[in-house]
C-alpha beads as a LAMMPS data file, in Angstrom:
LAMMPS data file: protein, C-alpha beads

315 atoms
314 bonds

1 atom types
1 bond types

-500.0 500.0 xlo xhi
-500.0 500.0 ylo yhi
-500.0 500.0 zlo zhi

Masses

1 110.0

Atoms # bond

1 1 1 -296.422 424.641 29.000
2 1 1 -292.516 424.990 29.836
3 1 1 -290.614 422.460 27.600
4 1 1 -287.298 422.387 28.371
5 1 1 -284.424 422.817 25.782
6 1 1 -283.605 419.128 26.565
7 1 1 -286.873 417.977 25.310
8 1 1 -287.208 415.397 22.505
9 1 1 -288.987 416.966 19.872
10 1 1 -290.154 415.087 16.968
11 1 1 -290.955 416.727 13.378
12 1 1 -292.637 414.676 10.960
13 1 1 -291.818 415.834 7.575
14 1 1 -288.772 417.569 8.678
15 1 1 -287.433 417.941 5.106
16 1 1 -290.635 419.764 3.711
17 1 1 -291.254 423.384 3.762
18 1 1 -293.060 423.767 6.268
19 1 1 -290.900 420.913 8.728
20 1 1 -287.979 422.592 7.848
21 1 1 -289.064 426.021 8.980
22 1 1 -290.025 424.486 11.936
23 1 1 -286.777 423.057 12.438
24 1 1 -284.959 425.766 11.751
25 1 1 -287.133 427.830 14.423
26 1 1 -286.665 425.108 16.820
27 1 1 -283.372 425.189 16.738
28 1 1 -283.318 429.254 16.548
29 1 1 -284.962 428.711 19.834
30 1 1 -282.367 426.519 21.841
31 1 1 -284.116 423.191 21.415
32 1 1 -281.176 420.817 21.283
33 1 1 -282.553 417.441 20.917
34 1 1 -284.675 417.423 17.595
35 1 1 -285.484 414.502 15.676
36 1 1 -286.198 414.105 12.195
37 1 1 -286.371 410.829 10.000
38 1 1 -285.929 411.079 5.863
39 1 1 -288.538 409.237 4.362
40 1 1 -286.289 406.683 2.981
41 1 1 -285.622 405.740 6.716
42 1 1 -289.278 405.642 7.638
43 1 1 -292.656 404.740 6.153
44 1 1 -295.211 407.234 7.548
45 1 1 -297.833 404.608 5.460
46 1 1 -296.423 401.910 7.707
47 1 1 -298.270 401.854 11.039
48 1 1 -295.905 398.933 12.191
49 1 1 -292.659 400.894 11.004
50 1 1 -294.384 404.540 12.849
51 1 1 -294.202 402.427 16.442
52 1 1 -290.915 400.924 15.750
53 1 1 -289.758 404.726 15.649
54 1 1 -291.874 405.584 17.863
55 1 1 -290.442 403.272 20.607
56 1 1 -286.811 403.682 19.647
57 1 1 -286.658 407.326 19.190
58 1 1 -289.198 408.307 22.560
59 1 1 -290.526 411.681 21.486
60 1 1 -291.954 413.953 23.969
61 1 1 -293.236 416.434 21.734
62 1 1 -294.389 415.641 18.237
63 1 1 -295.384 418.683 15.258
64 1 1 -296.973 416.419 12.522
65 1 1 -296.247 418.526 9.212
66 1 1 -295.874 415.208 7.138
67 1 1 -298.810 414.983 4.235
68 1 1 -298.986 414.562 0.567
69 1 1 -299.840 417.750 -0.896
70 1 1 -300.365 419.561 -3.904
71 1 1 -302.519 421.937 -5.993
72 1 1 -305.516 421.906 -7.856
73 1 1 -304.365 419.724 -10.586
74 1 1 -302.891 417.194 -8.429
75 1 1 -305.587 416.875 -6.237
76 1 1 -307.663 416.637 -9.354
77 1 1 -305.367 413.344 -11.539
78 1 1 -304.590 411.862 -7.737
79 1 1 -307.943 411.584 -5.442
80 1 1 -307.098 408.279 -4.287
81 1 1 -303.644 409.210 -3.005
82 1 1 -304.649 412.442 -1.753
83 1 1 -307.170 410.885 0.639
84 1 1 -306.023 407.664 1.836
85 1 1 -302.090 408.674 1.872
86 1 1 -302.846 411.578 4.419
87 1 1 -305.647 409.528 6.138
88 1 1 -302.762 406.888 6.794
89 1 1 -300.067 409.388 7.664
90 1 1 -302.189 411.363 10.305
91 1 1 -303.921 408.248 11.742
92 1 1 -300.575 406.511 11.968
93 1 1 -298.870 409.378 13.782
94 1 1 -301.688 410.540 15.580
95 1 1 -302.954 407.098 16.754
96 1 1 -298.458 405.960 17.697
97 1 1 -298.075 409.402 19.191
98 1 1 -301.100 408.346 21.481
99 1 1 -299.722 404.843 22.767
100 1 1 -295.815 405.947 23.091
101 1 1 -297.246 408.427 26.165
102 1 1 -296.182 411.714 23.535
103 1 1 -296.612 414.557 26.156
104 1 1 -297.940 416.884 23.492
105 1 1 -298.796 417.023 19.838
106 1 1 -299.888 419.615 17.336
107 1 1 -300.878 418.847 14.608
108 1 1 -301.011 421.110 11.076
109 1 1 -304.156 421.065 8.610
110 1 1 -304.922 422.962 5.894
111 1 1 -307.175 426.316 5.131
112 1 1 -309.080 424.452 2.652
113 1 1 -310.940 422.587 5.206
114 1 1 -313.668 425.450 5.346
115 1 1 -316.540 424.989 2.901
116 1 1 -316.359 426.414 -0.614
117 1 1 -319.010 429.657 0.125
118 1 1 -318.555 429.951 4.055
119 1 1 -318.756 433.295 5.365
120 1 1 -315.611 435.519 5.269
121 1 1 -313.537 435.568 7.128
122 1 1 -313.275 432.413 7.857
123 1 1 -313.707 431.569 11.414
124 1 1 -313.236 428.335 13.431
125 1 1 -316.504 427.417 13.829
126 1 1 -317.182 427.410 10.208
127 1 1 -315.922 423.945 9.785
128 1 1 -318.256 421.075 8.308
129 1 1 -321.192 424.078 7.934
130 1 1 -321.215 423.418 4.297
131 1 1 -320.080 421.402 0.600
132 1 1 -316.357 421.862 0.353
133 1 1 -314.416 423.092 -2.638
134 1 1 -314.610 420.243 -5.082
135 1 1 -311.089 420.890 -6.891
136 1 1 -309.427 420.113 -3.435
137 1 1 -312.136 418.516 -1.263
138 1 1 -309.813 415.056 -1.108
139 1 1 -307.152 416.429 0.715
140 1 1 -309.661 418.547 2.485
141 1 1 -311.565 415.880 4.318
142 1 1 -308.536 413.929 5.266
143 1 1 -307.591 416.918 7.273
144 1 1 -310.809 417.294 8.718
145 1 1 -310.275 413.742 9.900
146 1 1 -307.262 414.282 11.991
147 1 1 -308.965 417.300 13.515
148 1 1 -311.123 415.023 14.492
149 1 1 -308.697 412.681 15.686
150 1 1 -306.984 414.962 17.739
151 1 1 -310.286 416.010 19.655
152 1 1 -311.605 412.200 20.077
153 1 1 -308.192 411.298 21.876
154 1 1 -308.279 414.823 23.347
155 1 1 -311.998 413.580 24.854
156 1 1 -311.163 410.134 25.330
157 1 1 -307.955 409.449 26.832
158 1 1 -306.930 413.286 28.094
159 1 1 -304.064 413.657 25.253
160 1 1 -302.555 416.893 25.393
161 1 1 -303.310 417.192 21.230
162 1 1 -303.828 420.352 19.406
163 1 1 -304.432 421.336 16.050
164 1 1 -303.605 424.576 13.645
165 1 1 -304.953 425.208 10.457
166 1 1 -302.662 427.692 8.246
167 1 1 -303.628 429.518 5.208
168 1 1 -301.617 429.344 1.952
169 1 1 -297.838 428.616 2.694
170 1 1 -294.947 429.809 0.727
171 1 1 -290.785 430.284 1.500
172 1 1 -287.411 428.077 1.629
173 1 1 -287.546 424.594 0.163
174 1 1 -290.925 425.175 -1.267
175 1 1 -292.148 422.393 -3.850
176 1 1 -291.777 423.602 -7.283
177 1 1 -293.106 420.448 -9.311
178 1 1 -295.351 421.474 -12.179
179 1 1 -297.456 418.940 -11.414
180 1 1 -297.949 419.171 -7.839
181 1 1 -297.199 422.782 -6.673
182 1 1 -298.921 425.470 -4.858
183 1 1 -300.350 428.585 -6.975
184 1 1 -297.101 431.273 -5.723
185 1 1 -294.208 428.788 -6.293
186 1 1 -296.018 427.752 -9.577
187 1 1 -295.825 431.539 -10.548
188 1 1 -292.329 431.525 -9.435
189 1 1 -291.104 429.309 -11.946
190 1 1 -293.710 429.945 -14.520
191 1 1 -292.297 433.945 -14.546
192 1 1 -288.315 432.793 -14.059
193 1 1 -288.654 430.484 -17.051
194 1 1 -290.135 433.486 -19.017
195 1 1 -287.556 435.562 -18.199
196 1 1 -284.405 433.867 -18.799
197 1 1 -286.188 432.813 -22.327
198 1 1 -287.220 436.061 -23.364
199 1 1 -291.168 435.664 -23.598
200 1 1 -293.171 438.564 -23.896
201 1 1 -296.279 437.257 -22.061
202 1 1 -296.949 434.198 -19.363
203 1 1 -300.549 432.818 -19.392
204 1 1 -301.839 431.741 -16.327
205 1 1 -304.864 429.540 -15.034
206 1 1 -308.268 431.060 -14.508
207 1 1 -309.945 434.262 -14.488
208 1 1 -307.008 436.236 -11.526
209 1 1 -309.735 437.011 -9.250
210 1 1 -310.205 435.106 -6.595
211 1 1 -308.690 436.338 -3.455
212 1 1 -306.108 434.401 -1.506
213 1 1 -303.950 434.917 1.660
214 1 1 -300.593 433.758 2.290
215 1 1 -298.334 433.419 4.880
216 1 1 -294.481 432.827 5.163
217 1 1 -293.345 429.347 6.583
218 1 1 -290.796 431.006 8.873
219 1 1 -294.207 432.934 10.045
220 1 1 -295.908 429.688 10.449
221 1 1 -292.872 428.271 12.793
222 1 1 -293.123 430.953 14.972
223 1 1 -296.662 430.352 15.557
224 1 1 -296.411 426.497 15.715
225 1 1 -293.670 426.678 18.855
226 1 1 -295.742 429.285 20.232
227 1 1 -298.777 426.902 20.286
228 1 1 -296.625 424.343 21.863
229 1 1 -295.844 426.549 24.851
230 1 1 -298.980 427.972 25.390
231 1 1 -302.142 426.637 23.736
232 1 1 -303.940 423.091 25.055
233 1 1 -307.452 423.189 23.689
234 1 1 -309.894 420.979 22.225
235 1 1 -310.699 423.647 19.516
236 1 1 -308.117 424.229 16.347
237 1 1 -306.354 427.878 15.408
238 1 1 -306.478 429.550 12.350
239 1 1 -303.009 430.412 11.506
240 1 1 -303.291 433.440 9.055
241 1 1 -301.913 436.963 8.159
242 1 1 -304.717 438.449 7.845
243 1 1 -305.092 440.211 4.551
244 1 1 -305.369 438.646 1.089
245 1 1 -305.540 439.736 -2.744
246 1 1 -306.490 438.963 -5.825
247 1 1 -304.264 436.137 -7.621
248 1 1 -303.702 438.885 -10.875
249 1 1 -302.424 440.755 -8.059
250 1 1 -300.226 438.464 -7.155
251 1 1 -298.860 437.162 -10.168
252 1 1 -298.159 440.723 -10.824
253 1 1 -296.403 441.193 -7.301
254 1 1 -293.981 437.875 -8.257
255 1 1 -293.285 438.882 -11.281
256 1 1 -291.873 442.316 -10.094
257 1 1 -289.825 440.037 -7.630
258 1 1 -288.489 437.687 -10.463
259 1 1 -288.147 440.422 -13.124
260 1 1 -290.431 439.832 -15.722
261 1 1 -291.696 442.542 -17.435
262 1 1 -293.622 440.863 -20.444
263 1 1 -297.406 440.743 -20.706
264 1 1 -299.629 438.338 -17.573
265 1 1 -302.689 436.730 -19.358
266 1 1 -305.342 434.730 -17.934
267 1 1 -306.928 431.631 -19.658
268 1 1 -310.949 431.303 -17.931
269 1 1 -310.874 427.953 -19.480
270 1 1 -308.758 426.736 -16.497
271 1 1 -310.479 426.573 -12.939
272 1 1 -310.321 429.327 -10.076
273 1 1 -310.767 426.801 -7.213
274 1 1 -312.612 428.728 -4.248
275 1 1 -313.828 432.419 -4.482
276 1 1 -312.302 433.691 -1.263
277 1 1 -309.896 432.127 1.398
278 1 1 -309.161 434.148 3.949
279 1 1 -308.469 433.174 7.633
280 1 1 -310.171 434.865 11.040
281 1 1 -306.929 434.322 13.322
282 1 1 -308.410 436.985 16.087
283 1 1 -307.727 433.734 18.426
284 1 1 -304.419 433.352 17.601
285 1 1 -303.679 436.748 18.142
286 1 1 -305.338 437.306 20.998
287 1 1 -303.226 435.187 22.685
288 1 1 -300.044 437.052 21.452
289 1 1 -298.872 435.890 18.223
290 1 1 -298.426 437.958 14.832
291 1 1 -297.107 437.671 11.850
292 1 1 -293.692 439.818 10.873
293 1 1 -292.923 439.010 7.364
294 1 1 -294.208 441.071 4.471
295 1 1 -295.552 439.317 1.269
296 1 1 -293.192 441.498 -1.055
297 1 1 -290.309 441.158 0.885
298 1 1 -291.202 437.321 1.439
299 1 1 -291.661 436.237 -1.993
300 1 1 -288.336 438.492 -2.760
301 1 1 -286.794 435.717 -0.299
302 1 1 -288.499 433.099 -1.513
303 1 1 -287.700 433.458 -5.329
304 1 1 -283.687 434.050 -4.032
305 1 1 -284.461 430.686 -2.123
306 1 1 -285.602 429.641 -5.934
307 1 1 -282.654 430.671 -7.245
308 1 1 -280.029 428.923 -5.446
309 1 1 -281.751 425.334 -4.718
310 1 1 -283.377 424.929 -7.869
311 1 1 -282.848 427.515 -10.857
312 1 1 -279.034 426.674 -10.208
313 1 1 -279.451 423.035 -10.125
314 1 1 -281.575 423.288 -13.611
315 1 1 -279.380 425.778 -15.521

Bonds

1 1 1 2
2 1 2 3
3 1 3 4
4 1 4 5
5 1 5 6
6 1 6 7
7 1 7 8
8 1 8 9
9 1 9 10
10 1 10 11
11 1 11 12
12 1 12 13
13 1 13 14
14 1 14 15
15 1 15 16
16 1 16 17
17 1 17 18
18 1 18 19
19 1 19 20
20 1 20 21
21 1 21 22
22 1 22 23
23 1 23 24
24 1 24 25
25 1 25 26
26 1 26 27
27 1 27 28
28 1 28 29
29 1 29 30
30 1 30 31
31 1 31 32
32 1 32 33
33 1 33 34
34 1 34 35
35 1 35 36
36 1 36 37
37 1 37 38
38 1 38 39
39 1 39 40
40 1 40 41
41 1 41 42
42 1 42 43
43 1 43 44
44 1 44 45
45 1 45 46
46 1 46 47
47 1 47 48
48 1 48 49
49 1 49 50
50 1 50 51
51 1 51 52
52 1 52 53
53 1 53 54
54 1 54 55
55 1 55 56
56 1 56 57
57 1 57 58
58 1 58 59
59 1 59 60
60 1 60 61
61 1 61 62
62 1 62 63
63 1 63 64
64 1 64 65
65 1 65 66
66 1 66 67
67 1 67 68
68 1 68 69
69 1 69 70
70 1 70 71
71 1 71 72
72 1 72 73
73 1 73 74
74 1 74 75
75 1 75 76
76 1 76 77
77 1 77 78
78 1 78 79
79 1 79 80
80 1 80 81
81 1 81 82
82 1 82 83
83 1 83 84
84 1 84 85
85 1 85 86
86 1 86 87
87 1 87 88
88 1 88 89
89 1 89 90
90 1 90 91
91 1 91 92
92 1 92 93
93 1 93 94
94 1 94 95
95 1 95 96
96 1 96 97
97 1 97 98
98 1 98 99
99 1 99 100
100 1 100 101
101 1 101 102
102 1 102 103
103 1 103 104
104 1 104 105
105 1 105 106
106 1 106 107
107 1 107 108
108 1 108 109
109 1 109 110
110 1 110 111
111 1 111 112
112 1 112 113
113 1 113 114
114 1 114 115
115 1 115 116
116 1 116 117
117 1 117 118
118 1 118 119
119 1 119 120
120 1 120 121
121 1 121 122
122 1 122 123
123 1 123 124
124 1 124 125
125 1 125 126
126 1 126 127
127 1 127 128
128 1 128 129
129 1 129 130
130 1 130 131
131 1 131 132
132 1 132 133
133 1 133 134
134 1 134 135
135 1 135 136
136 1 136 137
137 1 137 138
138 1 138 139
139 1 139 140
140 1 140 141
141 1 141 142
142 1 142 143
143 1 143 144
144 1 144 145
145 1 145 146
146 1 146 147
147 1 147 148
148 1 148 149
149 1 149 150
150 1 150 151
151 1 151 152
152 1 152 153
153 1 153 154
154 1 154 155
155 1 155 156
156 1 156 157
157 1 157 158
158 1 158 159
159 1 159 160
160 1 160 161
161 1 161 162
162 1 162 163
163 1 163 164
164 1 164 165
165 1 165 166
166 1 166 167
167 1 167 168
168 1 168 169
169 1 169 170
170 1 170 171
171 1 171 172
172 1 172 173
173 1 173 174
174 1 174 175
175 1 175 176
176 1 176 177
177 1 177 178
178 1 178 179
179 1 179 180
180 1 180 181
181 1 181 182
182 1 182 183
183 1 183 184
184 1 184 185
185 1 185 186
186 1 186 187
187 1 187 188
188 1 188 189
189 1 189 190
190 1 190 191
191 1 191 192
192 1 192 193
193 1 193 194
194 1 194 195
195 1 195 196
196 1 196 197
197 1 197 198
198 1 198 199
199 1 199 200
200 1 200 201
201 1 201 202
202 1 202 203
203 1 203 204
204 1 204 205
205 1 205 206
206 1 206 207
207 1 207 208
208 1 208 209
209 1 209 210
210 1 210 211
211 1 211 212
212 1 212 213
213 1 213 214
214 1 214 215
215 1 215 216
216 1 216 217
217 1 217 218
218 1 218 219
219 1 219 220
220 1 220 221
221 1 221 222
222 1 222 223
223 1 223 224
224 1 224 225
225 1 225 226
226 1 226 227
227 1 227 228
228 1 228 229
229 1 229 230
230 1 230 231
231 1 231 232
232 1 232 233
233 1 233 234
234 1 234 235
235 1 235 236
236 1 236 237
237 1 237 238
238 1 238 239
239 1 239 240
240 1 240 241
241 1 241 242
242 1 242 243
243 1 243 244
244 1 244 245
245 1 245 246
246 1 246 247
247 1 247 248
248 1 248 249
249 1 249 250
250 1 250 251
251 1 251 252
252 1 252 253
253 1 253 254
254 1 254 255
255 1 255 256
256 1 256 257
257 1 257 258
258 1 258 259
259 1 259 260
260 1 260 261
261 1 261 262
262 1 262 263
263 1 263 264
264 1 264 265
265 1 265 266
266 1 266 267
267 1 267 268
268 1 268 269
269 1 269 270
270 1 270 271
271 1 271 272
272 1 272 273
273 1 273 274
274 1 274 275
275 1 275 276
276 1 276 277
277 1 277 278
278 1 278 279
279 1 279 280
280 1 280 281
281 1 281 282
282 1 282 283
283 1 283 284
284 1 284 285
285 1 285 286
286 1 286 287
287 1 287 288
288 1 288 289
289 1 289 290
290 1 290 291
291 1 291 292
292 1 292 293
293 1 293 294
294 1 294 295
295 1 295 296
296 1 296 297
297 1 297 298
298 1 298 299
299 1 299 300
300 1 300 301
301 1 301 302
302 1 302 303
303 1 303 304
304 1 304 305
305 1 305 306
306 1 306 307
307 1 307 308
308 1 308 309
309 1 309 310
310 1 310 311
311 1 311 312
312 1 312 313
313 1 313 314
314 1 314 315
């Protein structure tokens, strides 16, 4: 599809990691007329409030990267919010998208939608074949759900909606709660805070040998405007980069980047979460795409990212 560089082009969760990449992507590409709204302006729970924007701002395009995320112990203390606060974000800008006449929408899920022991790696059609992943199965099946979505109004009323899943995300403006972050920007601060205190060993959660794969968000951007221009199907995309490793390998990888040199140690008490995660994205590629950033150099960039947005704010 040809979208002009005149098109409106709405981001939902703009601010976010993963919206802000694909801002910043957007606008790398000569898209002039983006629109983003803070969540203070706008109440992606409030379906009234979504067609009030809706209607005033008249998006052509809309990339729905809004959702309430989080890692295994999040997911774990917050169920309840996990699955009805993305149910009501997705349904609300899926269902508003629909009725404003939105020429085209993609919309981004999550690589833990594939069940717990499916086959690796994991390919498309491996979805609902199996039990999920209980530490994360809440956030899981609400993204499963606006799949969904996005085929029945695909089937129903001919909307031009698309989905991508994406394996584990990391780069600029990544969350670094405690509470609530992902397993690399976790390590991030754990091994920072290590550092600049002088500890000679970091204990981690779990056994380290799972595998996982990860991908950069600017990585992620690239693929989500390609999508745009030239993928309308009912069936979802694996967005992946197609290797993985073992999380004692990667703890060992960020700490090189951060600078710690102390001991890593591993406490089995804690929970792995899935064996293996790692996406089949032959359809991706096979229509052109790839990824170019390298893990080491990308979590190099991330922890600098670290640095100057949160490290210097905390100091």
């Amino acid at each position: 599809m040809d979208i002009p560089s005149e098109a409106r082009i709405y981001v939902a969760g703009h601010g976010g990691m993963v919206g802000s990449a694909i801002w910043r992507e957007l606008t790398r590409q000569g898209f002039m007329r983006l629109i983003g709204c803070a969540r203070a302006e706008l109440d992606l729970l409030d379906q009234a409030a979504v067609r009030r924007f809706y209607a005033a701002a008249r998006p052509e395009f809309v990339v729905v990267a809004a959702a309430k995320v989080g890692g295994i112990q999040a997911n774990n203390e917050l169920p309840a919010e996990f699955l009805f606060e993305n149910l009501q974000i997705e349904c609300n800008l899926i269902h508003e998208a629909h009725r404003a006449g939105v020429k085209k929408l993609l919309f981004l899920g999550s690589s833990c939608i594939y069940p717990k022991l499916a086959p690796q790696p994991l390919k498309e059609e491996y979805l609902l074949s199996g039990p999920l992943e209980p530490t994360n199965e809440w956030y899981a099946l609400a993204k499963i759900a606006g799949i969904k979505l996005c085929q029945a109004y695909r089937r129903q009323h001919g909307a031009d909606f698309i989905s991508a899943m994406p394996t584990n995300l990391y780069g600029p403006n990544d969350n670094y709660d405690p509470r609530t972050s992902h397993v690399l920007p976790a390590l991030i601060q754990r091994f920072h805070e290590a550092k600049l205190r002088g500890d000679r060993r970091v204990t981690c959660w779990g056994t380290g040998t799972p595998r996982r794969e990860f991908l950069h968000a600017d990585d992620l951007a690239r693929a989500c405007v390609f999508l745009l221009r030239h993928y309308s199907e009912d069936a979802f995309v694996n967005v992946g980069s197609g290797s993985d490793l073992t999380i004692r390998e990667l703890a060992e990888v960020v700490a090189c980047a951060v600078g710690f040199t102390g001991d890593i140690r591993w406490d089995a008490t804690k929970p792995d979460g899935t064996p293996r995660k790692l996406l089949d994205s032959s359809r991706l590629r096979a229509l052109g795409w790839k990824p170019e950033i390298d893990l080491e150099a990308g979590i190099r960039r991330a922890y600098a990212d670290f640095q100057e947005r949160v490290a210097a704010v905390t100091a």
